[in-house]
PDB file of N, CA, C and O in Angstrom:
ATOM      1  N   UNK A   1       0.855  -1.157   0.000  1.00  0.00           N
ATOM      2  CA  UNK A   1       0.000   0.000   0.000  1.00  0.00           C
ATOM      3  C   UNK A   1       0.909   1.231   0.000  1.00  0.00           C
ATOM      4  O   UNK A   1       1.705   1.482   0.905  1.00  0.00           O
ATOM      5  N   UNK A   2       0.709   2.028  -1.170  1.00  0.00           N
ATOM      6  CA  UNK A   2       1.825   3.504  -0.660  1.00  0.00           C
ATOM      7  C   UNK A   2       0.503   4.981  -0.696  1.00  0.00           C
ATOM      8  O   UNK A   2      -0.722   5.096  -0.742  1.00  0.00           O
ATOM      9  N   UNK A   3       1.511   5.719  -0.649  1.00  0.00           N
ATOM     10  CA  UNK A   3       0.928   7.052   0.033  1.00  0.00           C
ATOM     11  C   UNK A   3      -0.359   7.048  -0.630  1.00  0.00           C
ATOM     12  O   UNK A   3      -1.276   7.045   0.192  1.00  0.00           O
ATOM     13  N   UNK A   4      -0.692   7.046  -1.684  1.00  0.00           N
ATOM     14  CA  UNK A   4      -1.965   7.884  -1.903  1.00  0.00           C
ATOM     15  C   UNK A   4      -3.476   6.371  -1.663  1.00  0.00           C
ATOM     16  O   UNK A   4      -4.649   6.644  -1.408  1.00  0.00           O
ATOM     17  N   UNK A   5      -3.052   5.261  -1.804  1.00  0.00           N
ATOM     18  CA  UNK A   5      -3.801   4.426  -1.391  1.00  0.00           C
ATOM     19  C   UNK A   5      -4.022   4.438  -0.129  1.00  0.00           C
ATOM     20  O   UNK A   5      -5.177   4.277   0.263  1.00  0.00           O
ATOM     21  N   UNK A   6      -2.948   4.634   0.804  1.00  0.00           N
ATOM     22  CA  UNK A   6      -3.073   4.689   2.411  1.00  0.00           C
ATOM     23  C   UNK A   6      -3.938   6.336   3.069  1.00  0.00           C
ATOM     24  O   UNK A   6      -4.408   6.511   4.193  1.00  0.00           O
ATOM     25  N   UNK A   7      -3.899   7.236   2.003  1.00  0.00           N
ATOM     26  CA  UNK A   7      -4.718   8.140   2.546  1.00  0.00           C
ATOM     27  C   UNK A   7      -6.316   7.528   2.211  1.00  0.00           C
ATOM     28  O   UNK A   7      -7.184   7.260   3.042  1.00  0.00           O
ATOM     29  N   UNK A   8      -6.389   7.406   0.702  1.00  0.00           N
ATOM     30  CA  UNK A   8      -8.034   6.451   1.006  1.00  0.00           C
ATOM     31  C   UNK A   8      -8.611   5.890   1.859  1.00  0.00           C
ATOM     32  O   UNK A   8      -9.734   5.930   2.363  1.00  0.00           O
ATOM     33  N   UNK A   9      -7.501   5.221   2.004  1.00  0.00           N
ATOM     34  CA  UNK A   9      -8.184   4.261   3.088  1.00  0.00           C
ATOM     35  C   UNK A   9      -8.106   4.419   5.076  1.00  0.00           C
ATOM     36  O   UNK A   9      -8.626   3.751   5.970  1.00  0.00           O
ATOM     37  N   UNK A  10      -7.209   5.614   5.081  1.00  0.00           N
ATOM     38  CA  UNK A  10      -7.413   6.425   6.241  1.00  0.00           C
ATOM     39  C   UNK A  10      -8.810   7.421   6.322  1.00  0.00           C
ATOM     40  O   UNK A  10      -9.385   7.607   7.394  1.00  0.00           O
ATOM     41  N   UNK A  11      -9.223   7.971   5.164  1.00  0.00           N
ATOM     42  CA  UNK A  11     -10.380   8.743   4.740  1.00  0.00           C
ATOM     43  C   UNK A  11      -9.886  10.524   4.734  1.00  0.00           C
ATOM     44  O   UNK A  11     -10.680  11.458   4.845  1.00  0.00           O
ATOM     45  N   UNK A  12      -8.378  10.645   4.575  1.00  0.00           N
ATOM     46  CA  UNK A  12      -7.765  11.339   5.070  1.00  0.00           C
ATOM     47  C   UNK A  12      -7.678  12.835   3.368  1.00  0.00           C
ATOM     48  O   UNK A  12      -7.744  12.284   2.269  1.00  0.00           O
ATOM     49  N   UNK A  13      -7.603  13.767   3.341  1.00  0.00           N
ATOM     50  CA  UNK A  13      -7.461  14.780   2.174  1.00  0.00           C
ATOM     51  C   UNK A  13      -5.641  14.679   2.081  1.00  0.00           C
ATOM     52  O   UNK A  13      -4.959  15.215   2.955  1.00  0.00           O
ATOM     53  N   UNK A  14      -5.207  14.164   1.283  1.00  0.00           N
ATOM     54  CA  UNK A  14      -4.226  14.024   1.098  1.00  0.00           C
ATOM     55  C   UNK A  14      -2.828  14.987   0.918  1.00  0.00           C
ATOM     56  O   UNK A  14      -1.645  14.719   1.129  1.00  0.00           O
ATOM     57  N   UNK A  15      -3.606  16.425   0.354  1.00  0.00           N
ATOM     58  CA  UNK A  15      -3.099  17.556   0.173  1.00  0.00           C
ATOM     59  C   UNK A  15      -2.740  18.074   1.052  1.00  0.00           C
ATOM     60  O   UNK A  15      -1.602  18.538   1.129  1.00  0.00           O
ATOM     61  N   UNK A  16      -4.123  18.182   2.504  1.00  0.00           N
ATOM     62  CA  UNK A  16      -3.835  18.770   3.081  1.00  0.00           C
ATOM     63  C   UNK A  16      -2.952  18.464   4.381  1.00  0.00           C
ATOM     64  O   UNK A  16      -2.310  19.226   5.104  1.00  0.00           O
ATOM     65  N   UNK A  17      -3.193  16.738   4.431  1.00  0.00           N
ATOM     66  CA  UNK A  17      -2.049  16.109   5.377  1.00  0.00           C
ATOM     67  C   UNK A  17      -0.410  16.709   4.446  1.00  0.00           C
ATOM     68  O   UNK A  17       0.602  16.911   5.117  1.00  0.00           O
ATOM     69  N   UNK A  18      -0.405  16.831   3.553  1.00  0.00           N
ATOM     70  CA  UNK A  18       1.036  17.032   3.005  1.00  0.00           C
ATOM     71  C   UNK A  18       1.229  18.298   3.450  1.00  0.00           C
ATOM     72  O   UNK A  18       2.272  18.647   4.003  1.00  0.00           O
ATOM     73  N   UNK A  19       0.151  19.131   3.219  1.00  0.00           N
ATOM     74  CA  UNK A  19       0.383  20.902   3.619  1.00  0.00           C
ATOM     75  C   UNK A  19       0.778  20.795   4.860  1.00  0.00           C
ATOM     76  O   UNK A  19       1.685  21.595   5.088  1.00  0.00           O
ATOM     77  N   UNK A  20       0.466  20.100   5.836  1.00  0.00           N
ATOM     78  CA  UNK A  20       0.394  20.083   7.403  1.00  0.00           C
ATOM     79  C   UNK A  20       2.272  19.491   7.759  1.00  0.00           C
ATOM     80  O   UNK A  20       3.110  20.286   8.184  1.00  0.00           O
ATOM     81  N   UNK A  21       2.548  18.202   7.509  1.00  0.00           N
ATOM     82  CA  UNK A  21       3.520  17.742   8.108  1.00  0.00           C
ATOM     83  C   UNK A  21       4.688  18.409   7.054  1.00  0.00           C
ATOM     84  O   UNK A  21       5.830  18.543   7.492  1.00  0.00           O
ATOM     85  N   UNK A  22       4.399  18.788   5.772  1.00  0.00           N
ATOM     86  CA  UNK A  22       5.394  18.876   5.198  1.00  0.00           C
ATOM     87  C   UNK A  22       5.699  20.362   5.961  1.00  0.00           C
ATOM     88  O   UNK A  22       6.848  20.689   5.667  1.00  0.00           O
ATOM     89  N   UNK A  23       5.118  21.284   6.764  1.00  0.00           N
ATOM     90  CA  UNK A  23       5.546  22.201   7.303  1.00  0.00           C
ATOM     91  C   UNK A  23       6.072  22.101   8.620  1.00  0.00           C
ATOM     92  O   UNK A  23       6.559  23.059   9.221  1.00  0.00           O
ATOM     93  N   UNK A  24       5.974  20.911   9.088  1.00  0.00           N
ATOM     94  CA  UNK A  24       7.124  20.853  10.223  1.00  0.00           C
ATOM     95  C   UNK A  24       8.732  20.802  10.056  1.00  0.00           C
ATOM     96  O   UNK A  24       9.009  20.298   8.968  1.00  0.00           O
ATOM     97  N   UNK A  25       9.888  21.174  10.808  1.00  0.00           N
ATOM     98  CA  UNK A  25      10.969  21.352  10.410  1.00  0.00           C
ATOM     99  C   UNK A  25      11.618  19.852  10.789  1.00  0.00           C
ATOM    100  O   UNK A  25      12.400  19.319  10.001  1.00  0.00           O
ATOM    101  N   UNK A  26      11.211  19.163  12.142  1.00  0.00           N
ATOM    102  CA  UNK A  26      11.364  17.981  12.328  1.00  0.00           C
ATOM    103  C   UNK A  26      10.893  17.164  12.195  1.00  0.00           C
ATOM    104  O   UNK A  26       9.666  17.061  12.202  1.00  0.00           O
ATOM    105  N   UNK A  27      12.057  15.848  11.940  1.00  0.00           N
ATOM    106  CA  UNK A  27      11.424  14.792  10.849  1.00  0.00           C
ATOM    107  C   UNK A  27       9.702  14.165  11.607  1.00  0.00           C
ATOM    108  O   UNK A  27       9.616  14.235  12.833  1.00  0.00           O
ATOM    109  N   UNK A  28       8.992  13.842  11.150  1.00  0.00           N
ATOM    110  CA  UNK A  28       7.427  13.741  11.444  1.00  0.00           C
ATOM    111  C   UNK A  28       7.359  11.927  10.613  1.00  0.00           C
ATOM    112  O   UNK A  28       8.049  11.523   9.677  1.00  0.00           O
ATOM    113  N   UNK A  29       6.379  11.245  11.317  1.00  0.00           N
ATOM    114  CA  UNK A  29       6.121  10.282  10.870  1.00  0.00           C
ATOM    115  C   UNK A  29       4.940   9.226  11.429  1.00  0.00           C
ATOM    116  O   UNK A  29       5.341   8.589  12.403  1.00  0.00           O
ATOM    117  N   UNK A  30       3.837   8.970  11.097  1.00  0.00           N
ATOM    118  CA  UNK A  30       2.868   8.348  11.593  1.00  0.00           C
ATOM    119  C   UNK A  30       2.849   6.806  10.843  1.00  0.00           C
ATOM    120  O   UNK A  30       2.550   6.437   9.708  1.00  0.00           O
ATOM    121  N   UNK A  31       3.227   6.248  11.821  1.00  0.00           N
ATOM    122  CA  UNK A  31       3.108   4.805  12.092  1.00  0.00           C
ATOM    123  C   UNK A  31       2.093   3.947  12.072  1.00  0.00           C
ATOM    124  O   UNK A  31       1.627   4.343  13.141  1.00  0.00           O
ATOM    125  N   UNK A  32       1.276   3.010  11.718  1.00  0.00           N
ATOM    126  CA  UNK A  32       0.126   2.432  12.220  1.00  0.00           C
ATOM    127  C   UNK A  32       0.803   0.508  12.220  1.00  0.00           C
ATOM    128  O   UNK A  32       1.577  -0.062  11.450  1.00  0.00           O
ATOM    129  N   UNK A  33       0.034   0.006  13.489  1.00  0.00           N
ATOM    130  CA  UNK A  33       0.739  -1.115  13.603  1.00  0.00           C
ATOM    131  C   UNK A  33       0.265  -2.032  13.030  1.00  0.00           C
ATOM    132  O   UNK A  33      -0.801  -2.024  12.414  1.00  0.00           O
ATOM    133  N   UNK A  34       1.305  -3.290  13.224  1.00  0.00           N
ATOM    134  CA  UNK A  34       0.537  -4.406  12.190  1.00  0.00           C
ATOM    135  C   UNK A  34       0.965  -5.344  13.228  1.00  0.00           C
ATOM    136  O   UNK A  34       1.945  -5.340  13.974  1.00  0.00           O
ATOM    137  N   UNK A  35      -0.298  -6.379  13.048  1.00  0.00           N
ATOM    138  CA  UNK A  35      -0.336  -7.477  14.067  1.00  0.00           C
ATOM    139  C   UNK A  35      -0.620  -9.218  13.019  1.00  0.00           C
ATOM    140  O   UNK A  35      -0.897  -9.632  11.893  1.00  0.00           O
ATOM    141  N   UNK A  36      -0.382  -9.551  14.039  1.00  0.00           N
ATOM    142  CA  UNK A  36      -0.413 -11.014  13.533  1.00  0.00           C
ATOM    143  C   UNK A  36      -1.631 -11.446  13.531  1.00  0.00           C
ATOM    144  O   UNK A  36      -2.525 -10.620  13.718  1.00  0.00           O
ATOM    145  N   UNK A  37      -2.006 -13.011  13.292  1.00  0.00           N
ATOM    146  CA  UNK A  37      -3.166 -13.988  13.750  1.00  0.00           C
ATOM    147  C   UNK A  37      -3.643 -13.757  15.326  1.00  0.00           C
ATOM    148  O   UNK A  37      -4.701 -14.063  15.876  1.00  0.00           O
ATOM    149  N   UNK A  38      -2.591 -13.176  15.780  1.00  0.00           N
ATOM    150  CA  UNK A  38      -2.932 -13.655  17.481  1.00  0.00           C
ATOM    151  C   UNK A  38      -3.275 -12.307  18.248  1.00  0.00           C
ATOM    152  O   UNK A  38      -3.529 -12.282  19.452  1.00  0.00           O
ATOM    153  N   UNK A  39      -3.257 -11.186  17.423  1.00  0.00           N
ATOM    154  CA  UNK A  39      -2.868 -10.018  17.729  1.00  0.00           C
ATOM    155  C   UNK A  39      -1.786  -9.199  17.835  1.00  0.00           C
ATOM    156  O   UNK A  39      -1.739  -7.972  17.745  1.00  0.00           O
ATOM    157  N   UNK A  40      -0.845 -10.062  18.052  1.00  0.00           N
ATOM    158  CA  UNK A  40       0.277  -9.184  18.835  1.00  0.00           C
ATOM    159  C   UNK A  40       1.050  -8.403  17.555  1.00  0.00           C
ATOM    160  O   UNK A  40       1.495  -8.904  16.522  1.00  0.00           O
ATOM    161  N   UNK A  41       1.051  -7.308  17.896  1.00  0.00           N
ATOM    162  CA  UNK A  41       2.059  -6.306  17.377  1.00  0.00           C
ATOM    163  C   UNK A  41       3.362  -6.560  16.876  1.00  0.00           C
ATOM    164  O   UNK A  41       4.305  -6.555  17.667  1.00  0.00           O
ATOM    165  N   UNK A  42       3.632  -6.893  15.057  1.00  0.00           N
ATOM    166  CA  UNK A  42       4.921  -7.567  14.334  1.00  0.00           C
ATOM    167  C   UNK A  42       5.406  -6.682  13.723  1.00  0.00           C
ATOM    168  O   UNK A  42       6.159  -7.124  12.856  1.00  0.00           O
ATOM    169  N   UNK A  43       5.341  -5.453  13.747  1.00  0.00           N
ATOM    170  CA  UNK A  43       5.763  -4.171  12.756  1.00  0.00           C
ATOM    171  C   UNK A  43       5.050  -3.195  12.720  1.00  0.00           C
ATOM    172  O   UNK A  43       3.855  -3.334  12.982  1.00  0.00           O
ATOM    173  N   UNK A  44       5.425  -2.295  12.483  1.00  0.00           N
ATOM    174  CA  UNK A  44       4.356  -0.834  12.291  1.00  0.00           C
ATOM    175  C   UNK A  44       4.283  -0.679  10.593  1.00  0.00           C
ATOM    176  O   UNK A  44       4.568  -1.647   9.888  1.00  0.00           O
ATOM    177  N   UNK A  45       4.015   0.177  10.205  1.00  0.00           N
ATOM    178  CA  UNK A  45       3.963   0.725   8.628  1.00  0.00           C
ATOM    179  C   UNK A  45       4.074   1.860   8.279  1.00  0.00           C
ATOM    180  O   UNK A  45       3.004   2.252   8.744  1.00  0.00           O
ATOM    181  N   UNK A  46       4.557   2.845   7.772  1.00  0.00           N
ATOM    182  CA  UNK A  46       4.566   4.231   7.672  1.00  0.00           C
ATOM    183  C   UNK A  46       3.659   4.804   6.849  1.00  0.00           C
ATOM    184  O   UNK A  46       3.698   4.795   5.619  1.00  0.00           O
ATOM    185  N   UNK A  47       2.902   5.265   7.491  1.00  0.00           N
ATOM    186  CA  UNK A  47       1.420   5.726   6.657  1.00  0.00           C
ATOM    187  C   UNK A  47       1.600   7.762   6.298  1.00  0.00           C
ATOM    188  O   UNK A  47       0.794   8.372   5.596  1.00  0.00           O
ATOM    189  N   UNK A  48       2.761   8.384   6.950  1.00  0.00           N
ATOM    190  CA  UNK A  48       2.836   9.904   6.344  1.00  0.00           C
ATOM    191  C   UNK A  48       4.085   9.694   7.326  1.00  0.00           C
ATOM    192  O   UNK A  48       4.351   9.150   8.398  1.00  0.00           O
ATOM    193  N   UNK A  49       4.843  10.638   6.067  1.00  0.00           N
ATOM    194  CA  UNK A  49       6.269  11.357   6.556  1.00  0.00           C
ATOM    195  C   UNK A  49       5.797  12.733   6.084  1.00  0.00           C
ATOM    196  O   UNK A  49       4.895  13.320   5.488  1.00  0.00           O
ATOM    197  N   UNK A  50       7.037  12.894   6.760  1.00  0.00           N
ATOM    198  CA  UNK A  50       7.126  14.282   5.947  1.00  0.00           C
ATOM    199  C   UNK A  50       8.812  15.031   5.196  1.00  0.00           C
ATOM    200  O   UNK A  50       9.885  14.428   5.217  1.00  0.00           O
ATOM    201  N   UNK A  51       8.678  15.882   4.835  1.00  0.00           N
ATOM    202  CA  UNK A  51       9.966  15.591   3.822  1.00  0.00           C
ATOM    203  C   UNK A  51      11.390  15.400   4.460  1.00  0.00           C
ATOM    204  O   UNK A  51      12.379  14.901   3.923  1.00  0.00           O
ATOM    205  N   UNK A  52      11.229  16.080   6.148  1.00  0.00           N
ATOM    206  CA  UNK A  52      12.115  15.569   7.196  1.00  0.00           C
ATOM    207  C   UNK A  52      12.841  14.123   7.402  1.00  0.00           C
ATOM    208  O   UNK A  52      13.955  13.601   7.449  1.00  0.00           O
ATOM    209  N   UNK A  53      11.721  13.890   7.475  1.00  0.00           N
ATOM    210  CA  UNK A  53      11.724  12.106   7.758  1.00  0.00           C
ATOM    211  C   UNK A  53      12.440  11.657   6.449  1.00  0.00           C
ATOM    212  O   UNK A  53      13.504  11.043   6.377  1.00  0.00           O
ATOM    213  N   UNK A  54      11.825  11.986   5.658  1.00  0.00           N
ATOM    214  CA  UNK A  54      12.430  11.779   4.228  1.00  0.00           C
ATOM    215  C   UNK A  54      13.860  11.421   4.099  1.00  0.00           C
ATOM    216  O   UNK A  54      14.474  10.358   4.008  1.00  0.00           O
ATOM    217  N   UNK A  55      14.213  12.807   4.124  1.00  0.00           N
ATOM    218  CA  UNK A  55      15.853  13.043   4.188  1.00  0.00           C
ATOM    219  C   UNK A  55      16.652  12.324   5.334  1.00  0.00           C
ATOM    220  O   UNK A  55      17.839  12.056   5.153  1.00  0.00           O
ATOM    221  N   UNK A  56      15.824  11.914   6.868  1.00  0.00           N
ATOM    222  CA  UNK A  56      16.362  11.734   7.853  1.00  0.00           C
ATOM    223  C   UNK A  56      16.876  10.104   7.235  1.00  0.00           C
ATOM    224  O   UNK A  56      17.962   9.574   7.471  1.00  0.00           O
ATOM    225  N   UNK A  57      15.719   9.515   6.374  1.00  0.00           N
ATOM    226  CA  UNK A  57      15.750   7.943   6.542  1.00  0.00           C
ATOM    227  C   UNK A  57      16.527   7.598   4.710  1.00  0.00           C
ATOM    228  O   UNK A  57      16.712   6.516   4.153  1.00  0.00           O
ATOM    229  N   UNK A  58      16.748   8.698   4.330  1.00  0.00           N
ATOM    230  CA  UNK A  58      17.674   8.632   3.122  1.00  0.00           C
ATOM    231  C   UNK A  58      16.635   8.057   2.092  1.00  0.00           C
ATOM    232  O   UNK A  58      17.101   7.708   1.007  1.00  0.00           O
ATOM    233  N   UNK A  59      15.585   7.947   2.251  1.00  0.00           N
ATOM    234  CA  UNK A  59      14.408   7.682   1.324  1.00  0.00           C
ATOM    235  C   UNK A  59      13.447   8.747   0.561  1.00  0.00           C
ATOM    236  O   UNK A  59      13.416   9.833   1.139  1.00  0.00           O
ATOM    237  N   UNK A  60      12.593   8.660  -0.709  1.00  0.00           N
ATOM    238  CA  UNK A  60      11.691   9.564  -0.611  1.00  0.00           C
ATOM    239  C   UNK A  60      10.352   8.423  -0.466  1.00  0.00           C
ATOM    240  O   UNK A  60      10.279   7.194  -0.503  1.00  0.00           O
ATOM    241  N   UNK A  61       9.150   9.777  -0.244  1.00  0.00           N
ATOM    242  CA  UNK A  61       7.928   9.870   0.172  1.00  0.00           C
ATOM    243  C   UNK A  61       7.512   8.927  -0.214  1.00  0.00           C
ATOM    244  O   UNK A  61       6.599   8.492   0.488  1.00  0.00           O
ATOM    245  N   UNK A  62       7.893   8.016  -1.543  1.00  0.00           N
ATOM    246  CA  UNK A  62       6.906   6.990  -2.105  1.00  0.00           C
ATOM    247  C   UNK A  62       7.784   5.934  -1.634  1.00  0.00           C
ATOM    248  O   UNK A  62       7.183   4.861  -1.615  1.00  0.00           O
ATOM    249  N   UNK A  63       8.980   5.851  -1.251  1.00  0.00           N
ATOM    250  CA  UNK A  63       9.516   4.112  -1.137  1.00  0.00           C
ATOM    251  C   UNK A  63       8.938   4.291   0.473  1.00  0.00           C
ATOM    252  O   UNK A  63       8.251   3.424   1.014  1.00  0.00           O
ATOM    253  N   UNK A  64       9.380   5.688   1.196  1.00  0.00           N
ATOM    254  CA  UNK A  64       9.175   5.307   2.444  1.00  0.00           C
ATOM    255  C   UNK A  64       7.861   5.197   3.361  1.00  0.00           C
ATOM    256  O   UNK A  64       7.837   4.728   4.498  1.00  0.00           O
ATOM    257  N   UNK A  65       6.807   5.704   2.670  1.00  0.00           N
ATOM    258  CA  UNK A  65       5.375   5.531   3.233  1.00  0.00           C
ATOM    259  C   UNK A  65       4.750   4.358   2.559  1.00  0.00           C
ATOM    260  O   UNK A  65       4.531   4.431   1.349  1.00  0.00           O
ATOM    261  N   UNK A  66       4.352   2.970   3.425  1.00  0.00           N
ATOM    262  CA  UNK A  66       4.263   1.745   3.087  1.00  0.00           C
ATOM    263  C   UNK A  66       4.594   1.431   3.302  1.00  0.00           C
ATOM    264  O   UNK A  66       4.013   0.347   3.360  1.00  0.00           O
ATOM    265  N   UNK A  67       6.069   1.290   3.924  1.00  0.00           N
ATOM    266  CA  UNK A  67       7.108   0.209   4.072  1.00  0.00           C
ATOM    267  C   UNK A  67       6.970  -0.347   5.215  1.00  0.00           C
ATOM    268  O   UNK A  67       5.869   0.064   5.582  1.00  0.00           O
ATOM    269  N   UNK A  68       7.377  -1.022   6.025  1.00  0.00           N
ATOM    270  CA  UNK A  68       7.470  -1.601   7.362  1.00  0.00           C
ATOM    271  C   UNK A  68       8.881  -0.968   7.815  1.00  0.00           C
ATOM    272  O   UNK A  68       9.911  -0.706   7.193  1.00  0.00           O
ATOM    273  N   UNK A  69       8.506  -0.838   9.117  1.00  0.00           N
ATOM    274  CA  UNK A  69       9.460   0.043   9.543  1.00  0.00           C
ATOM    275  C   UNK A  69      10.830  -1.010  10.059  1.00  0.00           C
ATOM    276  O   UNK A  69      11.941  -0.480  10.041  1.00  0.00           O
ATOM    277  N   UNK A  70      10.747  -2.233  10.432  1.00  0.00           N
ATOM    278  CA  UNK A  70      11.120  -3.291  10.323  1.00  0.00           C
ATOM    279  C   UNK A  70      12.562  -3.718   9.040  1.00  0.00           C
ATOM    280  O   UNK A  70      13.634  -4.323   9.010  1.00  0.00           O
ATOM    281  N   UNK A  71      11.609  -2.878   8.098  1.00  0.00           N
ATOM    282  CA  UNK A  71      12.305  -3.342   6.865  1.00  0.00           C
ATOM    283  C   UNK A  71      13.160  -2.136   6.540  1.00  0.00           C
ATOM    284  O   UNK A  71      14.320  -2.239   6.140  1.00  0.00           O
ATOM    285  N   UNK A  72      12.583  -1.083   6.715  1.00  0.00           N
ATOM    286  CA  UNK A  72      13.900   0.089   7.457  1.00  0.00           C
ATOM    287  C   UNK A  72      14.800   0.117   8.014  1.00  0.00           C
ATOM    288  O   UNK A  72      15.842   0.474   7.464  1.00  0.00           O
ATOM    289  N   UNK A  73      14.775  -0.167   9.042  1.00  0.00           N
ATOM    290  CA  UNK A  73      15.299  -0.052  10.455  1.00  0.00           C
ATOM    291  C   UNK A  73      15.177  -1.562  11.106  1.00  0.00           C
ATOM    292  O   UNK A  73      14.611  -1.956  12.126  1.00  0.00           O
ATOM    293  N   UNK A  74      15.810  -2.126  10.268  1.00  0.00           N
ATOM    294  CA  UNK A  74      15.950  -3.633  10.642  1.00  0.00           C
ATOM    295  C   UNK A  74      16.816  -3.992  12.552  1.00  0.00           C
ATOM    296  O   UNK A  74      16.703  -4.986  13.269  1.00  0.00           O
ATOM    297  N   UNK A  75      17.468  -2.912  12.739  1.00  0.00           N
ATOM    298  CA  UNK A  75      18.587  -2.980  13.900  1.00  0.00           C
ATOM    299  C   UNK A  75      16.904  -3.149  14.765  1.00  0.00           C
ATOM    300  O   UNK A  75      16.799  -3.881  15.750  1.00  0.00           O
ATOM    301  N   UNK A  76      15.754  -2.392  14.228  1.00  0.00           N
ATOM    302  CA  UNK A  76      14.859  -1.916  16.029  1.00  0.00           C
ATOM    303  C   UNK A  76      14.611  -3.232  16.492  1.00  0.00           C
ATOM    304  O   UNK A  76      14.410  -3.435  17.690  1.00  0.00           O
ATOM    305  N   UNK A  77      14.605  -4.371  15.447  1.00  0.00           N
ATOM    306  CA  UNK A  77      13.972  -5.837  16.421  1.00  0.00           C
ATOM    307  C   UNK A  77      14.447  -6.317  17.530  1.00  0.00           C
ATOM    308  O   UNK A  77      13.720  -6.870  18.355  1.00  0.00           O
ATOM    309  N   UNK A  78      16.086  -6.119  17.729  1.00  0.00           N
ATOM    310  CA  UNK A  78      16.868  -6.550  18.404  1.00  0.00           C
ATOM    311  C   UNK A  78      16.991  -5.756  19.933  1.00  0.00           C
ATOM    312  O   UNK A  78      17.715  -6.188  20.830  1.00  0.00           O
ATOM    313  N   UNK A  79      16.312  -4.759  20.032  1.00  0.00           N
ATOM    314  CA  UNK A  79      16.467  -3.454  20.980  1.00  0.00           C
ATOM    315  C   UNK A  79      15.080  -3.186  21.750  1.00  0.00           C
ATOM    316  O   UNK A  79      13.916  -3.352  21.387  1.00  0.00           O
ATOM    317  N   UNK A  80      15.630  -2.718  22.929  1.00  0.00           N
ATOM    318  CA  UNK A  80      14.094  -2.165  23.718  1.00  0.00           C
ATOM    319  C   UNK A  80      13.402  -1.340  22.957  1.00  0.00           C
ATOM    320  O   UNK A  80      12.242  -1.164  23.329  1.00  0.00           O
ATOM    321  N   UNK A  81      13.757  -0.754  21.972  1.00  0.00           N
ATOM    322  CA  UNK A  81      13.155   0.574  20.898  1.00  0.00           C
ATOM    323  C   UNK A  81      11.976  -0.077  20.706  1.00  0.00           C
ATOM    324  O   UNK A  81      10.985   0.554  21.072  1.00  0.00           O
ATOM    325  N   UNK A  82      11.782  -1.214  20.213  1.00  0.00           N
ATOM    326  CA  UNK A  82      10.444  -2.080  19.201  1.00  0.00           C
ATOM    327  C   UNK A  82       9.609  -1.684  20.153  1.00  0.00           C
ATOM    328  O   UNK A  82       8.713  -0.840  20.140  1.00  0.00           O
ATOM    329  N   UNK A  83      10.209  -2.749  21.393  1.00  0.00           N
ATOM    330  CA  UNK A  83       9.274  -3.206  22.801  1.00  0.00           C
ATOM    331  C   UNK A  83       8.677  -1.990  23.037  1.00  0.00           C
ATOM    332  O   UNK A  83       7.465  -1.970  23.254  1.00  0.00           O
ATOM    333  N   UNK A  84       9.432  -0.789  23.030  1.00  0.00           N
ATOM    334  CA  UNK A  84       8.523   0.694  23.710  1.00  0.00           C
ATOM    335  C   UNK A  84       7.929   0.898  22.511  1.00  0.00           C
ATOM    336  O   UNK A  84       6.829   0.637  22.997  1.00  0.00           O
ATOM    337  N   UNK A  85       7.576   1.213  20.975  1.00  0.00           N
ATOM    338  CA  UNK A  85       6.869   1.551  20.887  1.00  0.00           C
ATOM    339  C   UNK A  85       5.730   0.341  20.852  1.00  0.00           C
ATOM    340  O   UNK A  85       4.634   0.894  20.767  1.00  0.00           O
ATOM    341  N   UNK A  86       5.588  -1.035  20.885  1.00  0.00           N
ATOM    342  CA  UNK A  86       4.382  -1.770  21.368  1.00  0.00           C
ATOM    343  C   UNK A  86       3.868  -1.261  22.475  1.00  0.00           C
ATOM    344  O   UNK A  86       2.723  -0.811  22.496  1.00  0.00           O
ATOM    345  N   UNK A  87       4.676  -1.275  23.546  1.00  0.00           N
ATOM    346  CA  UNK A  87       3.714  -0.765  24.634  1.00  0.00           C
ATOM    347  C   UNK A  87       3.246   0.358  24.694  1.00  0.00           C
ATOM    348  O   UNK A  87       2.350   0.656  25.484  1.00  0.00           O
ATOM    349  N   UNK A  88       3.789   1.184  23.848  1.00  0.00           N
ATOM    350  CA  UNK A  88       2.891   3.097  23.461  1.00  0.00           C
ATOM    351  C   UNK A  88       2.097   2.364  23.224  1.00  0.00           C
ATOM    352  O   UNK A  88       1.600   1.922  24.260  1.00  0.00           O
ATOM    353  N   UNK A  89       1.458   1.756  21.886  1.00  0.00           N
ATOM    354  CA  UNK A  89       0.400   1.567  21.420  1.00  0.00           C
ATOM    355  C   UNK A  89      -0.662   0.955  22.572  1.00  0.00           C
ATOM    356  O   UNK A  89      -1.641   1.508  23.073  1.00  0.00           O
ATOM    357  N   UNK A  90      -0.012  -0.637  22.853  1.00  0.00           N
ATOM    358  CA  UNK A  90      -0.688  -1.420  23.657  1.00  0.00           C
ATOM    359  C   UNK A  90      -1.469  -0.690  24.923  1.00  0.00           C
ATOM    360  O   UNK A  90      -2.589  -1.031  25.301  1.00  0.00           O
ATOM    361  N   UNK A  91      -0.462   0.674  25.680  1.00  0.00           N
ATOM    362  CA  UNK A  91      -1.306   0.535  27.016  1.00  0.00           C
ATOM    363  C   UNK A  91      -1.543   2.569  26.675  1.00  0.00           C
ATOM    364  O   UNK A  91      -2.012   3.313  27.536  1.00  0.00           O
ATOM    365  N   UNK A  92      -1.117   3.025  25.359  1.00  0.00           N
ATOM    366  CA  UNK A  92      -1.548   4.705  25.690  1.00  0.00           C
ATOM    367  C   UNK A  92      -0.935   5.334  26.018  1.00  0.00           C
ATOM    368  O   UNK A  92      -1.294   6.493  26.231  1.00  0.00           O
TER     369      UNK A  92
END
């Protein structure tokens, strides 16, 4: 799924999410998680950067919104990094 399919299906104006984050100066990035059969939380997905993020992750807008962040940032599996952001999600 990349950017402009993932705004559809967020229900989101696509323009104006770009007008919005692309005006932050720091890198910006909304995540949504992905779970297994069982539930549990196996990756996130990058559903909006912004051109920050962009440059931060040496990617542009179309390879890097869609991707699994996993498949990015392959080092986070191995690290408490993953574990905290599951439990952001999991407990708020």
């Amino acid at each position: 799924m990349a950017g402009p399919d993932l705004h559809a299906w967020q229900g989101s104006d696509p323009i104006e999410t770009r007008r919005v984050v692309d005006g932050l100066f720091d890198p910006y990035v909304l995540l949504m998680a992905i779970r297994n059969e069982q539930g549990a939380i196996v990756d996130f997905v990058y559903t909006e950067a912004n051109a920050a993020a962009c440059e931060f992750n040496g990617l542009p807008y179309e390879q890097l919104v869609g991707s699994g962040l996993l498949d990015i940032l392959p080092g986070h599996a191995g690290t408490g990094l993953f574990q905290r952001y599951i439990d952001v999600v999991e407990t708020g």
